[in-house]
C-alpha positions as CSV (number, residue, x, y, z in Angstrom):
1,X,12.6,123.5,101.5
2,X,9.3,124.3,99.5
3,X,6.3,125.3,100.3
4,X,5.0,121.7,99.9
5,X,6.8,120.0,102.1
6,X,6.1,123.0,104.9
7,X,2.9,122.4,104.5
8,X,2.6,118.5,105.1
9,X,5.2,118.9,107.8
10,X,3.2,121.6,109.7
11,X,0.4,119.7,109.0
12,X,1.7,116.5,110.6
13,X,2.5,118.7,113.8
14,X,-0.4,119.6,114.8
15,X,-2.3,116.3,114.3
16,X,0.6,115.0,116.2
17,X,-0.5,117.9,118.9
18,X,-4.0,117.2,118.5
19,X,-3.5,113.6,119.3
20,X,-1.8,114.7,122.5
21,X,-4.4,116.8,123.3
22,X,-7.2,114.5,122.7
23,X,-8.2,111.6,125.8
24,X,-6.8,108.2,125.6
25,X,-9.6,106.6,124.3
26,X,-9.8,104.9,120.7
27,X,-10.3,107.1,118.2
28,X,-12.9,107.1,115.6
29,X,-12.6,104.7,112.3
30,X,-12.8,107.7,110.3
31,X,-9.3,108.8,112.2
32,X,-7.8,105.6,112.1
33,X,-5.3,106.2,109.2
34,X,-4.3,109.3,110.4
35,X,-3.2,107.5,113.7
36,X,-1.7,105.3,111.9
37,X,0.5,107.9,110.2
38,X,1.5,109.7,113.0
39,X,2.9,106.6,115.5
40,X,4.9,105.9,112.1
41,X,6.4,109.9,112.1
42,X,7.1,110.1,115.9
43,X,6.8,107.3,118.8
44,X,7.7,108.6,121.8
45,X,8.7,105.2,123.8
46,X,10.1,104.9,127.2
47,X,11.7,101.3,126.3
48,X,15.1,101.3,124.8
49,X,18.0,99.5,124.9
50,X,19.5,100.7,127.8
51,X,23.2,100.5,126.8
52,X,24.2,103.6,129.1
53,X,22.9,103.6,132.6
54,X,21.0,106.4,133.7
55,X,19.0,107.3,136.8
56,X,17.2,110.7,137.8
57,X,19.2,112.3,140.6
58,X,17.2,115.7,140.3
59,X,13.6,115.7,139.6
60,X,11.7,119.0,139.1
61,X,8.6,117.7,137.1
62,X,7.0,119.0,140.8
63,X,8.2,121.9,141.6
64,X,7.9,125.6,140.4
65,X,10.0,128.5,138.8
66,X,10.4,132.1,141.0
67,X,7.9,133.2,138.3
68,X,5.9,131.0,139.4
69,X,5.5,128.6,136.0
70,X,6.4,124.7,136.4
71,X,9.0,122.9,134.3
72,X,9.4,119.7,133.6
73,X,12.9,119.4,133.8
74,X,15.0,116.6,135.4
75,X,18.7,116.1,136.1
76,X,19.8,112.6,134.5
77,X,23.0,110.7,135.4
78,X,24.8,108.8,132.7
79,X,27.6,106.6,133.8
80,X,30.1,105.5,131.0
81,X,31.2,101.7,131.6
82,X,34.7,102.6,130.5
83,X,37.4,102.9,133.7
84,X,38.0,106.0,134.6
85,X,35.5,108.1,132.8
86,X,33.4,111.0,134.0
87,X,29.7,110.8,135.0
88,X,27.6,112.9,132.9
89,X,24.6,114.9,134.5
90,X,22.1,116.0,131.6
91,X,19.1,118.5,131.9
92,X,16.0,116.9,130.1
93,X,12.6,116.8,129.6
94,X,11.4,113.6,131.5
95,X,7.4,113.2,130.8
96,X,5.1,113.2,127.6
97,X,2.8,115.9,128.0
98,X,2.8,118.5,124.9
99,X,3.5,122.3,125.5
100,X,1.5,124.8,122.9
101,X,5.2,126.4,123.0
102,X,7.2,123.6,121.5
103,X,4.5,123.6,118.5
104,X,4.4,127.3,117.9
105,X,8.8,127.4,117.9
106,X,8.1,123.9,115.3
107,X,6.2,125.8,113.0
108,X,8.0,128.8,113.2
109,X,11.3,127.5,112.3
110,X,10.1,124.4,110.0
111,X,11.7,121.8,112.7
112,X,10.2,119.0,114.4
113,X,10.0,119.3,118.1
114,X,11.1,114.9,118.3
115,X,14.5,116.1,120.1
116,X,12.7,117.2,123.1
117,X,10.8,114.3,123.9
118,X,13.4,112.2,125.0
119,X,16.8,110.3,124.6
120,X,15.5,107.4,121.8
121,X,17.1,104.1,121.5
122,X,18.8,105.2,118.6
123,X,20.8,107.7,120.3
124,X,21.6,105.5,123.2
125,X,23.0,102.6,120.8
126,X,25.3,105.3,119.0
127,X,26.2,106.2,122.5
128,X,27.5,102.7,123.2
129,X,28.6,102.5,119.6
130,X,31.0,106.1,119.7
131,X,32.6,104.5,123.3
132,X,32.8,101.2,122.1
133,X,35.2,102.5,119.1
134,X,36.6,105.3,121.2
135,X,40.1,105.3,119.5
136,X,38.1,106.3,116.0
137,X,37.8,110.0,117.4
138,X,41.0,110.8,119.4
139,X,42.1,114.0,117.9
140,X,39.3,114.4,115.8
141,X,36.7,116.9,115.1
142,X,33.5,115.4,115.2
143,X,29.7,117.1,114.7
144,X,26.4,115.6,116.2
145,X,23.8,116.5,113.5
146,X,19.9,116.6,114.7
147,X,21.8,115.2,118.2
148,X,18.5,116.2,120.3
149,X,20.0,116.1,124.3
150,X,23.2,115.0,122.3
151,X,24.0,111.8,124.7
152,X,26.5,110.4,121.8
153,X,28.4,113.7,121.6
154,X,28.9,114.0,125.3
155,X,30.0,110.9,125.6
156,X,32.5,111.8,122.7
157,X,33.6,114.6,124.4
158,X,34.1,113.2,127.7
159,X,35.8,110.0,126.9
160,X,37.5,109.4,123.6
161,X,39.5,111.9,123.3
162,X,38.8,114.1,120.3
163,X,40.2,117.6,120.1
164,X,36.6,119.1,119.4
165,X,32.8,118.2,119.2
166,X,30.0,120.3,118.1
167,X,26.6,119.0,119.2
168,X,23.8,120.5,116.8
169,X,20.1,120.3,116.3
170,X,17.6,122.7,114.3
171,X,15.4,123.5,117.3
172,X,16.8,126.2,119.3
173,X,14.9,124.6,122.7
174,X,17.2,121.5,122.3
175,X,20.4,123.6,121.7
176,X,19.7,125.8,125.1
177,X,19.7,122.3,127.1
178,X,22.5,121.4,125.0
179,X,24.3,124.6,126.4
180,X,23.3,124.1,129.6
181,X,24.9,120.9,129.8
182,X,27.9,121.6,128.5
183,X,28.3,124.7,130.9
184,X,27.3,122.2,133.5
185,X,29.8,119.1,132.6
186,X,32.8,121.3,131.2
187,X,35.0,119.4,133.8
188,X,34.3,116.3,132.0
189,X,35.5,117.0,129.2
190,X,39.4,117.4,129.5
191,X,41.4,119.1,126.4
192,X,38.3,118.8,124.0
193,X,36.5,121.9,122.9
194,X,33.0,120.8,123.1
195,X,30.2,123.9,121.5
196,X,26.6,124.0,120.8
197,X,25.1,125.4,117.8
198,X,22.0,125.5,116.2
199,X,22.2,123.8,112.4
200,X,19.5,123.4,109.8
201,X,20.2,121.3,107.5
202,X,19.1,123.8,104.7
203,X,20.7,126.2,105.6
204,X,22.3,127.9,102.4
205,X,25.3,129.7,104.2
206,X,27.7,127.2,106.3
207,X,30.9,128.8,104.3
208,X,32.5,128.5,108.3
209,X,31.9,124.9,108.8
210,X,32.2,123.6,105.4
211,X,35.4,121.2,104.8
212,X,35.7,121.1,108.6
213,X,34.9,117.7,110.4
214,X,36.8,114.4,110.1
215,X,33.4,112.9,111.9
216,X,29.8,113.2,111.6
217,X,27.8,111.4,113.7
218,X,23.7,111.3,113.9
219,X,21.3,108.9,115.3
220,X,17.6,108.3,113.5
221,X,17.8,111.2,111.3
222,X,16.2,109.8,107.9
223,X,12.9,109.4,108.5
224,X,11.5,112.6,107.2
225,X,11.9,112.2,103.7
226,X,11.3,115.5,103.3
227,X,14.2,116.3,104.9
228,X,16.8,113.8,102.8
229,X,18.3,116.2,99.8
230,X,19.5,118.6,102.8
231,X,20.6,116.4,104.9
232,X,23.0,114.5,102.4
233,X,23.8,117.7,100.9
234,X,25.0,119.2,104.5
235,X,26.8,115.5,104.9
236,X,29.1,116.2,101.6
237,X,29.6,119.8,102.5
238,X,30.9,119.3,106.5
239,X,33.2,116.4,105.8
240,X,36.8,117.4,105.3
241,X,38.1,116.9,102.2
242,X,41.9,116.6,103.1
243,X,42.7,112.7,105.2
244,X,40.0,110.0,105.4
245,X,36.5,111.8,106.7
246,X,33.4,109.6,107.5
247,X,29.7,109.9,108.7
248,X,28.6,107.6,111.2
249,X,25.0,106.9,111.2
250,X,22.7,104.7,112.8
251,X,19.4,104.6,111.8
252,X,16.0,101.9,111.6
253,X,15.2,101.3,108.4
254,X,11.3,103.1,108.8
255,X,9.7,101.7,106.2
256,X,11.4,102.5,102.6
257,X,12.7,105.9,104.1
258,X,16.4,104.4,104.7
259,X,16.4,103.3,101.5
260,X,15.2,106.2,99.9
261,X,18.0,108.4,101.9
262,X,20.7,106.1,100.9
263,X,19.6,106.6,97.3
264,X,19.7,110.4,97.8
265,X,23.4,110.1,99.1
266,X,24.6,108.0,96.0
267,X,22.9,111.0,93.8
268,X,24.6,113.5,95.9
269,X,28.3,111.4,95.2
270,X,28.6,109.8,98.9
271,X,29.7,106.4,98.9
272,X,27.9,104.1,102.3
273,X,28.3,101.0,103.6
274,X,25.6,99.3,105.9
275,X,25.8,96.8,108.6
276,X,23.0,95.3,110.3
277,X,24.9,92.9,113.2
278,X,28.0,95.9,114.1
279,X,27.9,94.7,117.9
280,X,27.6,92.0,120.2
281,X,25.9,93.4,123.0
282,X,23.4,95.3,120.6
283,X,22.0,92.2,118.5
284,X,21.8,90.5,121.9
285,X,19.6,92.7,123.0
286,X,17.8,93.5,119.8
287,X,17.5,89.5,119.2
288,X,15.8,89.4,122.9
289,X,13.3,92.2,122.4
290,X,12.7,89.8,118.9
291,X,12.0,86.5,121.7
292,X,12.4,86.4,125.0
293,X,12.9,89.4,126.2
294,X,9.5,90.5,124.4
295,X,7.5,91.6,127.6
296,X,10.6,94.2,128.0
297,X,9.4,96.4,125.1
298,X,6.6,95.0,123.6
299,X,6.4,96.9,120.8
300,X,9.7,96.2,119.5
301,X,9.4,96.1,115.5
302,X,13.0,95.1,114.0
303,X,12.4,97.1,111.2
304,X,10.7,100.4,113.2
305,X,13.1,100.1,116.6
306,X,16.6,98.4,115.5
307,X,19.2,101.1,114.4
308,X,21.3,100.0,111.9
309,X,24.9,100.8,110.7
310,X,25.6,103.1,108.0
311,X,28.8,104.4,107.4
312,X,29.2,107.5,104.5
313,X,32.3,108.7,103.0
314,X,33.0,111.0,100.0
């Protein structure tokens, strides 16, 4: 990545920590913009579509380490509405308030620090979407690119079957929990081989994973444009070559930065497909969140919340 784009993503960082930093009150006219900028980069929302049950079983936001330092860690319980599957019990940040840390580790490894905030609706809905289509991965090997707490490729590994999923993200915090969890859930996941690894997407030698994976999935992963010639290029380089291979994406269209992705991929050879109504119980919900259901999550924008389907092939 150039120096360029390490700059205005840096940059974009620390207003984003600044802003966290700063009171709640409205800030000046003269910041206005910049606001504006940031909410578009990274919205940390506690609405979603709730496709997944969870509840917190385990709540340390409270108490303290033996050293004496506090964590804001929680215990989460998924339940999968499938018969028969596992529970899954996930270790995650549960609040909003931003650690010096995280920033210092963003900057340091040119990585955002979004996969720590939370499970976003994106994720959730490729959750639903992976166990809705469960036969898709049985006997696969399936990646989770940028997966953050990497709900989708749990639930991958703990109910569909596939003979191995690797769960990735470019910020070593995320792939500790990620660890964690999989240490903590391993009887979930029956015959698969489920790993953790930290991945950039720019990362020049992947000689061990290229030609590898009949499956990538990722959830919300084009909206730095900065980021967009990697990411395609590490797409067309995982993707097995020999048998049918696809990427599974899901994705809102964020402004023109969808679009400008897609265009990327078609420069890079990939061939895509998207679908904006892919399932029932997701345009329900999205189509409430549009009407009815608006008090739910009131600042439900179709084309900033709503994930849409894109499928990538070679």
């Amino acid at each position: 990545m150039d120096n360029t784009a390490n700059v205005r993503a840096s940059s974009l960082r620390w207003k984003i920590l600044r802003r966290a930093l700063l009171s709640r009150s409205s800030p000046p006219d003269s910041e206005e913009q910049s606001q504006i900028i940031i909410k578009r980069i990274s919205r940390r929302t506690s609405h979603g579509f709730n496709l997944i049950p969870s509840h917190v079983i385990d709540d340390e936001r409270d108490s303290n380490k033996r050293d004496g330092s506090s964590t804001r860690d929680a215990r989460v319980c998924y339940t999968l509405l499938i018969p028969d599957a596992p529970q899954l019990f996930l270790t995650q940040r549960v609040d909003s308030r931003a650690d010096l840390g995280d920033f210092e580790i963003c900057n340091r490894y040119n990585i955002d620090n979004t996969g720590l905030v939370c499970n976003w609706p994106s994720e959730d809905v490729l959750a639903h979407y992976c166990l809705s289509h469960a036969d898709i991965f049985r006997s696969k090997k399936v990646i989770e690119l940028g997966s953050g707490y990497g709900l989708a490729g749990f639930v991958i590994a703990a109910a569909t079957g596939a003979s191995e999923v690797v769960i990735t993200d470019g910020n070593p915090q995320v792939v500790d929990y990620t660890q964690r969890n999989i240490e903590a859930n391993s009887g979930a996941f029956g015959d698969t081989v489920v790993k953790s690894m930290t991945l950039h997407w720019n990362q020049e030698d992947i000689t061990n994973l290229a030609d590898t994976f009949d499956i990538i999935i990722a959830s919300d992963c084009t909206f730095f444009k900065d980021f967009h010639r990697d990411l395609a290029r590490i797409v067309k380089h995982l993707l097995s070559k020999a048998g049918s291979s696809e990427a599974i994406f899901l994705s809102p269209k964020r402004g023109n930065s969808l679009d400008l992705f897609l265009e990327v991929a078609k420069e890079n050879g990939l061939r895509f497909s998207v679908t904006e109504n892919y399932d029932q119980e997701v345009w329900k919900r999205h189509e409430g969140f549009l009407s009815e259901d608006r008090d739910s999550w009131p600042s439900y924008e179709k084309g900033h919340s709503y994930p849409l389907l894109i499928r990538i092939t070679l």
